[in-house]
C-alpha positions in Angstrom: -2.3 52.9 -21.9 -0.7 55.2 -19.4 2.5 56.8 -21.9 3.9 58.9 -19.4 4.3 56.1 -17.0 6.2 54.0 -19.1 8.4 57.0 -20.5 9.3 58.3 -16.5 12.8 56.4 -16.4 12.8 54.5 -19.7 16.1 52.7 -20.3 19.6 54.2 -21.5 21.3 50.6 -22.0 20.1 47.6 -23.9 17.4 45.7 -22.4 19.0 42.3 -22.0 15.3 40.7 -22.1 14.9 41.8 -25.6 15.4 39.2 -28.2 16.6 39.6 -32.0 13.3 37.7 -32.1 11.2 40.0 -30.8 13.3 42.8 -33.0 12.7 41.2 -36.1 9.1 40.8 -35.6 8.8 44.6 -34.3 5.9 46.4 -35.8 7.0 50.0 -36.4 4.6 53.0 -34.9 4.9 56.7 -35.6 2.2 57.5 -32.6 0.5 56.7 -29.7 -3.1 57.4 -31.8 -1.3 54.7 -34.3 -0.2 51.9 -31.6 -3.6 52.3 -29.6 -5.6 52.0 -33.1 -3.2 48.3 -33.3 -4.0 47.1 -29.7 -7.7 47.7 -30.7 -7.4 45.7 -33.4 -5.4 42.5 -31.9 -8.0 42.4 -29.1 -11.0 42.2 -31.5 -8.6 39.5 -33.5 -8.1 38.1 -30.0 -11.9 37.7 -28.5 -11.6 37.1 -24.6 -7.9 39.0 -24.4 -7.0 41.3 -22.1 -3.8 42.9 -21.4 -1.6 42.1 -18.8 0.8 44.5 -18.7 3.2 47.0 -20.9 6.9 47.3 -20.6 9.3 49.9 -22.7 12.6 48.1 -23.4 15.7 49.6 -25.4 18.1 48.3 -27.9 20.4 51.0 -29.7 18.7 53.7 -30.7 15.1 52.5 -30.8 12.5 52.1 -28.2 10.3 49.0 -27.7 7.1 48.3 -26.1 6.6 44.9 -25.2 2.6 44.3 -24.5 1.7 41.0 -22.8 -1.6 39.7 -23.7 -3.6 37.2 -21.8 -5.8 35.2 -24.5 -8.7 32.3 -23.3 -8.4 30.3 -26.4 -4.9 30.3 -27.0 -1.7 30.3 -25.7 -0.8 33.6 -23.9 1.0 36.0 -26.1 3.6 39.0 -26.6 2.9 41.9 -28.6 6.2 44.2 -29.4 6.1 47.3 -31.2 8.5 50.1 -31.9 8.7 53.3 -30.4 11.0 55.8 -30.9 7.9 58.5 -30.5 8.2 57.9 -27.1 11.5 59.5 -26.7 13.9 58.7 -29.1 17.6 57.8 -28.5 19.0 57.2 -25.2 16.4 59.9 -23.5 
């Protein structure tokens, strides 16, 4: 995963597109070693995934990265994790 690319012009307002949902099911990272370590892990729990795409979203204080996941046995899926390591409040 490219970091720089998604921290060049990350956003300073809330990212409308960003549910409570997705908030409240949020895992928290400290790292990029620590969030690539859990994207290796959902793709071995996820035979046949790929990734389809990563975007940073924003709401407060906190960072997000929303990872979209293309899956061949099951539905496709969103991963969301947050970030603040990436740049912290309104950067």
């Amino acid at each position: 995963m490219n970091f720089h690319a998604l921290i060049e012009d990350p956003p300073k307002e809330d990212s409308a597109d960003l549910t409570d949902e997705e908030i409240g099911r949020a895992v928290v990272t400290t790292s990029k070693e620590e969030l690539s370590q859990l994207l290796v892990q959902e793709t071995h729990r996820h035979m046949g995934s790929s990734f389809e795409g990563h975007e940073l979203r924003r709401r407060g204080e906190h960072l997000y990265i929303r990872t979209r996941m293309r899956t061949d046995r099951e539905p496709n899926m969103s991963l969301i994790f947050q970030a603040d390591w990436l740049g912290g409040p309104h950067v």
